[in-house]
C-alpha positions as MATLAB code, in Angstrom:
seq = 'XXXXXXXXXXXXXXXXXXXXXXXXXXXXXXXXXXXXXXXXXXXXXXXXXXXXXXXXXXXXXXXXXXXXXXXXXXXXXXXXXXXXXXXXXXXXXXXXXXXXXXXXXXXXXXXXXXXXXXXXXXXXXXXXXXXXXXXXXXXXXXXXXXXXXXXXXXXXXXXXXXXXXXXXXXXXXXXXXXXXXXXXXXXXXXXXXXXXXXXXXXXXXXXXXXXXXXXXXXXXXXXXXXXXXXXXXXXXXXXXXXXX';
ca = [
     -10.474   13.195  -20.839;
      -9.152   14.116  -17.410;
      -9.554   11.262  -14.674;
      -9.177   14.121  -11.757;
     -12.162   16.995  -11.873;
     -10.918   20.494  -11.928;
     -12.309   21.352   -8.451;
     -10.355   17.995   -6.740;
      -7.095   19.168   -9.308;
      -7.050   23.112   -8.059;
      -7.458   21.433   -4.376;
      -4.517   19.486   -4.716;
      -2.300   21.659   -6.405;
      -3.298   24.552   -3.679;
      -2.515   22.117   -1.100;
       0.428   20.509   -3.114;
       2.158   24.309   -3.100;
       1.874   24.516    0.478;
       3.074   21.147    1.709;
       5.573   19.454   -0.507;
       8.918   19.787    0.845;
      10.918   17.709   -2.223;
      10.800   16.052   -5.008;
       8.660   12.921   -5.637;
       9.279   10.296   -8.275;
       5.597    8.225   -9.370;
       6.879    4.975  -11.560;
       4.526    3.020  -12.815;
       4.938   -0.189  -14.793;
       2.674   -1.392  -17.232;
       2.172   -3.472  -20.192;
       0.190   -3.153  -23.394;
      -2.234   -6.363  -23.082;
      -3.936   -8.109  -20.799;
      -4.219   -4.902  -17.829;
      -7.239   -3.898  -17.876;
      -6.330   -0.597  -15.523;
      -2.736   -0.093  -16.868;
      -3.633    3.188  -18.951;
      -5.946    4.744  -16.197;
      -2.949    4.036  -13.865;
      -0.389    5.918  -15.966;
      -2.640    8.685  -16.505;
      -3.316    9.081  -12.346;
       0.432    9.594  -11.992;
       0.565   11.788  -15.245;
      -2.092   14.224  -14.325;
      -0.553   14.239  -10.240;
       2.728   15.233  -11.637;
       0.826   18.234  -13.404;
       0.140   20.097  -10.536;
       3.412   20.348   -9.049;
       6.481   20.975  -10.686;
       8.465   18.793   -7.951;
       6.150   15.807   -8.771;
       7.343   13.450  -11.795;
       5.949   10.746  -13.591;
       7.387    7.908  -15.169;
       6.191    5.445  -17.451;
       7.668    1.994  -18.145;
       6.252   -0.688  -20.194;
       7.296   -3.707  -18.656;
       8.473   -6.186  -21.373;
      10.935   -3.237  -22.511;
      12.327   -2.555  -18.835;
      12.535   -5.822  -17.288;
      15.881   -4.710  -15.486;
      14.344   -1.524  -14.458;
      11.393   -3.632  -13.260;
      13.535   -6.131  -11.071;
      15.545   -3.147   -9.667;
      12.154   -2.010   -7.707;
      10.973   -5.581   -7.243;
       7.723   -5.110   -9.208;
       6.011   -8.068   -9.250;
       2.474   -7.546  -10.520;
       1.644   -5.018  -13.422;
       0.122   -2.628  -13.160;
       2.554   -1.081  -10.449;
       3.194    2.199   -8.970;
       5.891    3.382   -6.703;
       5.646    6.643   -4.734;
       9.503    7.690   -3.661;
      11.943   10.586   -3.081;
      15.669   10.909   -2.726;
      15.497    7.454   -1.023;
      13.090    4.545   -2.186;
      10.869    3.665    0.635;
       9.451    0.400   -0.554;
       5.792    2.170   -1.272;
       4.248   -0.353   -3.560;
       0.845   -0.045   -5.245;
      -0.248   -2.780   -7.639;
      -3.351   -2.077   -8.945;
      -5.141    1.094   -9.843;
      -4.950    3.564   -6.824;
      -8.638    4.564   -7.608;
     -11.760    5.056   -5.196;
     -11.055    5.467   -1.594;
      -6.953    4.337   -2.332;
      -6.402    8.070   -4.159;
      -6.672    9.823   -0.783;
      -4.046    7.430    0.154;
      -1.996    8.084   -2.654;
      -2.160   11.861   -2.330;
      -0.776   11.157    1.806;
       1.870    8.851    0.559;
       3.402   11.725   -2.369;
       3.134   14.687    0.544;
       5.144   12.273    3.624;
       7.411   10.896    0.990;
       8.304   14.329   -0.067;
       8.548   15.872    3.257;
      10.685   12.130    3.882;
       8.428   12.339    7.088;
       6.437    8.873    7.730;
       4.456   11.375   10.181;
       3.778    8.787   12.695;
       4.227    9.098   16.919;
       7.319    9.276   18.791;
       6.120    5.799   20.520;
       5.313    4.134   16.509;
       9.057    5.073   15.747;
      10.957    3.698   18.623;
       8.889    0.301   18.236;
       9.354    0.461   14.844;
      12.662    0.429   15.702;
      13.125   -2.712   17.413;
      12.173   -4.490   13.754;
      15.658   -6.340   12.811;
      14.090   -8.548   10.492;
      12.522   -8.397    6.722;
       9.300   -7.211    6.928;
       6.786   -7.401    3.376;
       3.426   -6.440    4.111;
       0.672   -7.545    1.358;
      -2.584   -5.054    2.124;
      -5.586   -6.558    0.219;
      -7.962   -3.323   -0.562;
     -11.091   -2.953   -2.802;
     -11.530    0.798   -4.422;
     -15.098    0.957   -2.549;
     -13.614    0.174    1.300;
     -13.786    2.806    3.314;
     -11.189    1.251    5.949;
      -8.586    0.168    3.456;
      -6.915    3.647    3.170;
      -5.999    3.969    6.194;
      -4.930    0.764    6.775;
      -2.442    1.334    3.611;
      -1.449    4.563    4.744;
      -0.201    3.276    8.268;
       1.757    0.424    6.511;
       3.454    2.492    3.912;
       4.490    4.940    6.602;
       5.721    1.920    8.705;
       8.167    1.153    5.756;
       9.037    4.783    5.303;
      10.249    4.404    9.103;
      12.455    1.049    8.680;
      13.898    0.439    5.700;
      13.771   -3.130    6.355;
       9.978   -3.083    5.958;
       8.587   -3.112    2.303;
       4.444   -2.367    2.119;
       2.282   -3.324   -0.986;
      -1.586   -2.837   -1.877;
      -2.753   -5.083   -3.824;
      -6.183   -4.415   -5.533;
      -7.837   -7.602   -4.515;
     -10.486   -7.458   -7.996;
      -7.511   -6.923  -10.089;
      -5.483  -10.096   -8.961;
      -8.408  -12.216   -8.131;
      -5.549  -15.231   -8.180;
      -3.657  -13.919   -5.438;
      -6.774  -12.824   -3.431;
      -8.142  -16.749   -3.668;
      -4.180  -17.528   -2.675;
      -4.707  -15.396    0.836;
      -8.274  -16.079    1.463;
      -9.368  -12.625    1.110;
     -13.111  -12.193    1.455;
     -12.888   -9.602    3.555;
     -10.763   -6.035    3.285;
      -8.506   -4.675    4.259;
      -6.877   -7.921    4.857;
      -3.071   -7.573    5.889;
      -0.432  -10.699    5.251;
       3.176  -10.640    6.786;
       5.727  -12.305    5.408;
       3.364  -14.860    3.461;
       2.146  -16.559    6.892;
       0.844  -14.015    9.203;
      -2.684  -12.685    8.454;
      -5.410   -9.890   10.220;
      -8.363   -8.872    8.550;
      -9.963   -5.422    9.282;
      -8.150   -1.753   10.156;
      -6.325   -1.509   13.455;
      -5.393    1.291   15.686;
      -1.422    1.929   15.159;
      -0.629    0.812   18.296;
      -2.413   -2.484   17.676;
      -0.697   -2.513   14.508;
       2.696   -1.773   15.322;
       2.067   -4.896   17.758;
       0.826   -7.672   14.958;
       4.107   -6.648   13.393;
       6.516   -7.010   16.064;
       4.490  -10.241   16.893;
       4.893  -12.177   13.208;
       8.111  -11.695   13.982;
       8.601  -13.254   16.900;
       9.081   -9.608   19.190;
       5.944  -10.342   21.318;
       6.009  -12.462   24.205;
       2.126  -12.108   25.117;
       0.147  -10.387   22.881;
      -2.717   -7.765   23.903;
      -6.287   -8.503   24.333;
      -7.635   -6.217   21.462;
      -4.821   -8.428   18.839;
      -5.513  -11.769   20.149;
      -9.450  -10.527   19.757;
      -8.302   -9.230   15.614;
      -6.251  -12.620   14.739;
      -9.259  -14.920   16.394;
     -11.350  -13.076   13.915;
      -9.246  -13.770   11.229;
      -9.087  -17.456   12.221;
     -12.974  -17.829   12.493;
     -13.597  -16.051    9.001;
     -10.508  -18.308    7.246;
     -12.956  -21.420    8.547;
     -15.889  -20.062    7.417;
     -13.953  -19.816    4.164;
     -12.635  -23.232    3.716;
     -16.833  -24.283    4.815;
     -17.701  -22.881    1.878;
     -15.251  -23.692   -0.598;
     -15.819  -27.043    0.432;
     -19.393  -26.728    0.058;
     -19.526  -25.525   -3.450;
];
């Protein structure tokens, strides 16, 4: 049985014909116990590749490509990578299902145009990242800001290829979503230590990146407004862990 319905499969292949530029590779890792999403995830990327004959789709079972697996740094199962002629550190772990699939659909048209399709201004301050950059984005299939929160971060990495941007379905790894605090999503963590919950405007976004790194000598009014709310809901958090 077919995950995508024939009216959403004829719109993408329609709109697949006219946009794609190149070729897109979808990996996916899985393994054959304990995933409870692994097979719907393989079959997403099988029945995407369908509709265009310059999408593929490849499936791995991790136990039997453990060198393939380290390669991509794939560190949670199930995983899918989006990438063209060049790997652009697109990371999905998690099924890409519910609001993420729009995102998914974005990610395979920039990647095969190799066009992050962001502003002139996003580029250039994109540019002044020197450092490694690994985003974590916690999503939840029914959050209707998550998507675009994960689009803007895999196009940031598609921009600098010192930036590497995950999703991370926060049901799915319920271990590392306790790890982060995440209660609410989209919740965004920077190199482990550097947290905002909620979607940003680019520019806003572009800013909390440049700032966990040290780039930002006084931060703007509408951040400082995004990490304080962070800060308060983290405490609210740790209340009521403490109280149960």
């Amino acid at each position: 049985m077919s995950l995508l319905a024939k009216e959403d499969a004829d719109s993408l292949k329609q709109r697949f014909q006219e946009e794609l530029k190149g070729n897109v590779r979808i990996i996916v890792f899985i393994q054959n116990q304990d995933c409870k999403y692994c097979r719907e995830t393989a079959q997403i990327a099988r029945e995407v590749a369908d509709l265009d004959s310059r999408i593929s789709a490849e499936v791995y079972n991790m136990a039997e490509s453990k060198e393939m697996a380290s390669k991509f740094g794939v560190e949670l199962i199930p995983a899918t990578i989006i990438m063209g002629d060049a790997d652009y550190r697109i990371r999905y772990y998690g099924i890409p299902s519910g609001h993420e699939f729009s995102t998914y659909i974005e990610d395979v048209v920039n990647v095969s145009k190799g066009d992050p399709n962001l502003s002139k201004e996003t580029l250039e301050s994109l540019g002044k990242i020197d450092n490694d950059v690994h985003m974590k984005i916690f999503v939840t299939p029914t959050c209707p800001y998550c998507p675009r929160m994960v689009l803007m971060a895999h196009q940031f990495a598609m921009a600098n290829d010192r930036i590497r941007s995950d999703m991370i379905e926060a049901v799915e790894f319920p271990q590392l979503a306790r790890k982060y605090n995440v209660t609410g999503v989209p919740r965004t963590v920077v190199n482990e230590t550097n947290m905002v919950v909620g979607l940003l405007p680019e520019k806003i976004f572009v800013e909390f990146l440049l700032n966990s790194i040290g780039k930002v000598e006084r931060i703007s009014p509408r951040l400082e407004g995004a990490l304080k709310m962070t800060e308060l809901e983290a405490v609210e958090y740790t209340e009521h862990q403490h109280e149960h």
